[in-house]
C-alpha positions, 0 to 999 in steps of 0.5 A: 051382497056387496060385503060377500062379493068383495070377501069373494073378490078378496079370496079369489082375485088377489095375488093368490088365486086358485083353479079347483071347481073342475075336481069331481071330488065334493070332498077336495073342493069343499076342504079347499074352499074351507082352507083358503076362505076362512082367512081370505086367502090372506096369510096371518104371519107374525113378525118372526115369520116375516123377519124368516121371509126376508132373510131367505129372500136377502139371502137368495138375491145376494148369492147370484150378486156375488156370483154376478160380481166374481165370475162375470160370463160364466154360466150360472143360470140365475134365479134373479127375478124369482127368488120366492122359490127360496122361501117357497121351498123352505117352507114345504120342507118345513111344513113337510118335516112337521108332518112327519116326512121323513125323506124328500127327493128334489128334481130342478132344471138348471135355472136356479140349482146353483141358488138352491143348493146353497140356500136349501139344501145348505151345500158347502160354499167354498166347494160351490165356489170351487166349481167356477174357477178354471182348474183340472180335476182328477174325475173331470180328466177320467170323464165322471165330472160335469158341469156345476149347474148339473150336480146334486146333493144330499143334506140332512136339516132340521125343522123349527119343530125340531124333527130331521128331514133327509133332502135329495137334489138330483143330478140333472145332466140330460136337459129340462124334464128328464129327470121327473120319471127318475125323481118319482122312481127314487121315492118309490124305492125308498117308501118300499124301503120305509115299508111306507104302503101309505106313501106319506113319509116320502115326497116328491117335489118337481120344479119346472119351467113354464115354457118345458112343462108344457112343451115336453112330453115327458111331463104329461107322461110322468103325470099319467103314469104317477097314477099306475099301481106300480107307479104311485108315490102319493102325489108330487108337489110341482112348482113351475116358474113362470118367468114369461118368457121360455128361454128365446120364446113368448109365450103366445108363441110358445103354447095355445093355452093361457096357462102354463099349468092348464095341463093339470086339468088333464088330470083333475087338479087344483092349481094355484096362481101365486105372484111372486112379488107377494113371498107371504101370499106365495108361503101361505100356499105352499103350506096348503099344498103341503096340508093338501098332500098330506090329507089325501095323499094317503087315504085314496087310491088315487093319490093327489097331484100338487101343481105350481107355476111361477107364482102359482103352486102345486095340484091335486088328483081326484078320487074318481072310478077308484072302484073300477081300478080296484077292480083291475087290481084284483083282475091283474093280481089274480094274473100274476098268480095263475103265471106263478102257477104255471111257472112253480115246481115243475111248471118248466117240465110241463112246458118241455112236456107241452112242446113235444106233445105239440110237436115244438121241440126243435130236439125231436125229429119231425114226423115222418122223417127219414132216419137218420134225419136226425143226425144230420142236422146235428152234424150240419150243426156241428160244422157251421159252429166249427166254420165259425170257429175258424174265423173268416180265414176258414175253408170248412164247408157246410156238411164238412167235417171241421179240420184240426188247428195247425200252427204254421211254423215260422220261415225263419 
């Protein structure tokens, strides 16, 4: 009893926990269970793979030192405390391209673009440098440039297995969650484009701040609505940086919830509680995210959800009344075809046919009219066009009939 409480203390209570038992699905829960206990949740990393971890980190710290030192004062909106993302993110992308990912779309806030779009998605320094020093631009003049913590990118990189990955940061000019919706509408489109039905060769990943993720609403709606027929990408990767502290605000001030991530219960989700002084125990769970995604992001009808927080990462969507939606699908499609049924060859005379025969027609007289009832109202209607063609200079009266254009010859 004392061994298996201390394996359980060992898997559970250290610097990676993780929320799970609230999923309704047995399967997801015992696959996650079976994940995280066979090693104690601890990862077993070779010397090349740790070398790898602090590189990323030696990296990251050293970008926003040099920022630091060169251009004191300016904005930058530093990653400084929570470098982890860097290697947390390399891994996903990584571990994604292994699984036969071929494009992956990125929404961030400001905090930490700048570090990202070095680090990651491997934007050229001397034009991220550029952007800090005080100059004129053509496009900044003519109103199509912004600021450098708002900019995107798009890069193509290659794995350790050698397969490409197509990477997307996305502009973010609005602020804080803004961009969600536009990320997971832009994976949409491209699985249509890859024909990708099963929603496993493109993958949305969200990183977000611990105070906006639960402060704006737009986060709970993106959540919601990722779940629709018309909406579905598979399951979204979230990773939210907890730095204690949203912006001016605490976090007992800030939400009633002990947890930034407590809103992934809404939804039925894992979530893991990774603390970021610990880059390995913080690899090893964006690589069961990943694992996660791709074992049942692509064979229920509910796909899963992968939920993050500053140490913590990524959450999963449960496979609950998948009969039921099954059922409204088919209740919806068989909709759609009665409206194409009523709107096909001939469906807009049926509608003209209907009208009269209803008595809607605007071009018919009303019944028991007196003649000629007709040919006034198209002349009342031909003198209002021809009074509103003559401006507001116009003398034409309602029923009168509208007078020939002039020009006023010159006194001089």
């Amino acid at each position: 009893m004392r061994g298996l409480i201390a394996a359980l203390r060992e898997t559970y209570c250290g610097t990676l926990g993780v929320e799970y038992t609230d999923i309704p699905d047995k399967t997801r829960r015992d696959w996650l269970q079976q994940q995280m206990e066979r090693d104690h949740n601890r990862p077993r990393l070779e010397n090349a793979e740790r070398i790898r971890i602090l590189e990323w980190l030696l990296a990251a710290d050293a970008f926003e030192q040099f920022l630091q030192v060169k251009y004191v004062g300016q904005k930058r909106f530093s990653l400084e405390g929570s470098a982890t993302l860097i290697p947390m993110l390399e891994t996903l992308i990584d571990e994604a391209a292994d699984l036969r990912v071929e494009q992956i779309v990125l929404g961030m806030p400001h905090r930490g673009r700048l570090n990202v779009l070095a680090n990651v998605l491997g934007k050229p320094l001397e034009r991220l440098f550029s952007e800090f020093e005080s100059h004129v631009r053509p496009e900044a003049v003519s109103g199509h440039g912004d600021v450098k913590y708002h900019l995107g990118f798009s890069s193509r990189r290659e794995s350790r297995a050698g397969r490409t990955v197509h990477l997307n940061l996305h502009y973010n000019p609005s602020h804080l969650e803004f961009v969600n919706p536009v990320v997971l509408g832009s994976v949409r489109a491209r699985q249509a484009l890859m024909s990708d039905t099963e929603r496993a060769h493109g993958w949305p990943i969200l990183v977000h701040g611990d105070a906006s993720f639960t402060g704006e609403g737009v986060v709970a709606e993106t959540l919601s609505l990722a779940e629709l027929p018309s909406y579905r990408v598979g399951g979204t990767v979230h990773l939210i940086v907890n730095n204690q502290i949203g912006f001016t605000t605490s976090p007992a001030e800030g939400r009633p919830t002990r947890y930034a991530t407590d809103l992934a219960r809404v939804v039925e989700a894992p979530v893991f509680h990774v603390n970021g002084d610990d880059p390995e125990a913080a690899v090893h769970a964006m690589r069961l995210a990943a694992r996660y995604r791709a074992e049942f992001g692509a064979r229920r009808i509910r796909g899963p959800r992968v939920l993050s927080q500053a140490r913590s990462q990524r959450a999963g969507r449960p496979d609950i009344h998948a009969a039921g939606h099954v059922q409204e699908d088919r209740r919806a499609r068989a909709g759609v075809a009665a409206i194409r049924r009523a709107i096909g060859p001939g469906g807009r005379a049926r509608r003209s046919a209907a009208r009269v025969a209803g008595g809607r027609d605007r071009r018919a007289p009303e019944r028991g009219a007196p003649p000629g009832a007709q040919r006034s109202a198209d002349g009342r209607r031909r003198s209002a066009s021809a009074a509103r063609g003559r401006g507001s200079t116009g003398r034409a009266r309602i029923g009168a009939p509208a007078r020939p254009f002039r020009a006023r010859r010159s006194s001089r």
